[in-house]
N, C-alpha and C positions, 0 to 999 in steps of 0.2 A: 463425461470428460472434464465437467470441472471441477471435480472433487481431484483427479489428477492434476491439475491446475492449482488447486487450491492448497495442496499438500507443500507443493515444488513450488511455490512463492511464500509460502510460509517458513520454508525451510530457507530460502534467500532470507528473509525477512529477520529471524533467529542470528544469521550471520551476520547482519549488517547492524541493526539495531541494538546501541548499548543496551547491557544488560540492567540497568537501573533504569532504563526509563520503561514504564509499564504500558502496554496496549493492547486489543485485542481486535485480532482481523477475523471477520463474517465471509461468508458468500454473500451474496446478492443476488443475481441470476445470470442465467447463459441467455443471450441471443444468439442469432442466426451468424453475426457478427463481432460481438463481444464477448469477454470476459466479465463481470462488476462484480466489486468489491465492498466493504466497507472497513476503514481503519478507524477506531474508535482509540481516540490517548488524551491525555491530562491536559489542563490549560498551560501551566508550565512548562511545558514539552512542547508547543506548536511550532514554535520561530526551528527546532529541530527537523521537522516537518515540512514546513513549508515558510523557511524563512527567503528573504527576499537576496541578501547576499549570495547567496551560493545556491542559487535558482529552487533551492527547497526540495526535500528529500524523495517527496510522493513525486512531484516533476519533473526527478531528475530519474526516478526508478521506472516510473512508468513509460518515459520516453526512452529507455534501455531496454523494455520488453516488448515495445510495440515495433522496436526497429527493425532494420533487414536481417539481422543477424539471430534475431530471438528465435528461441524456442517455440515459443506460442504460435499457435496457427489462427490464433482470432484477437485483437485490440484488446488490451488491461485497460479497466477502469475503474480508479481508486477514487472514492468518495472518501474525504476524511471529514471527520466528527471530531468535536472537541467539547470534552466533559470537562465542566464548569466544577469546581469545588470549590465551594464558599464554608470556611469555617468562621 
C-alpha cells in the first residue's frame, strides 16, 4: 500500500512544486499507523519548504493529507533533509 501512497503524493508533489527547484522524495516505511517519507532538496530552497511566514510547505502539505478530508487511511510523515552544497 505504500507504494500507492507513494506514487499519489509524488504526483501531488510534481504539481505543486516549481519546476526549478530540484528534490527528491524516498519512501521510508509503513507502520501500523503511518506513512514516512523522506524529502531531500538544496539549501537554497529550504525557507520554500519550510519557511516561517507561510507556515512552510511540508507543514502545510502534510497537515492537508492527515486531515479529515484526506485520502490516506494512515498519518503522512515528511522528514525533510537539506543538502548542503558548498562550492
Amino acid at each position: 500500500m505504500i507504494q500507492d501512497v507513494f506514487k499519489t503524493f509524488e504526483r501531488i508533489l510534481k504539481d505543486i512544486i516549481p519546476k526549478e527547484i530540484l528534490y527528491v522524495l524516498k519512501q521510508k516505511y509503513e507502520t501500523d499507523k503511518t506513512y514516512e517519507f523522506i524529502l531531500v532538496i538544496e539549501e537554497k530552497n529550504e525557507d520554500f519548504f519550510k519557511g516561517k511566514k507561510n507556515e512552510g510547505f511540508i507543514e502545510a502539505i502534510t497537515n492537508l493529507c492527515n486531515s479529515e478530508v484526506s485520502i490516506f487511511s494512515k498519518k503522512i510523515i515528511i522528514d525533510l533533509e537539506v543538502l548542503e552544497l558548498h562550492v
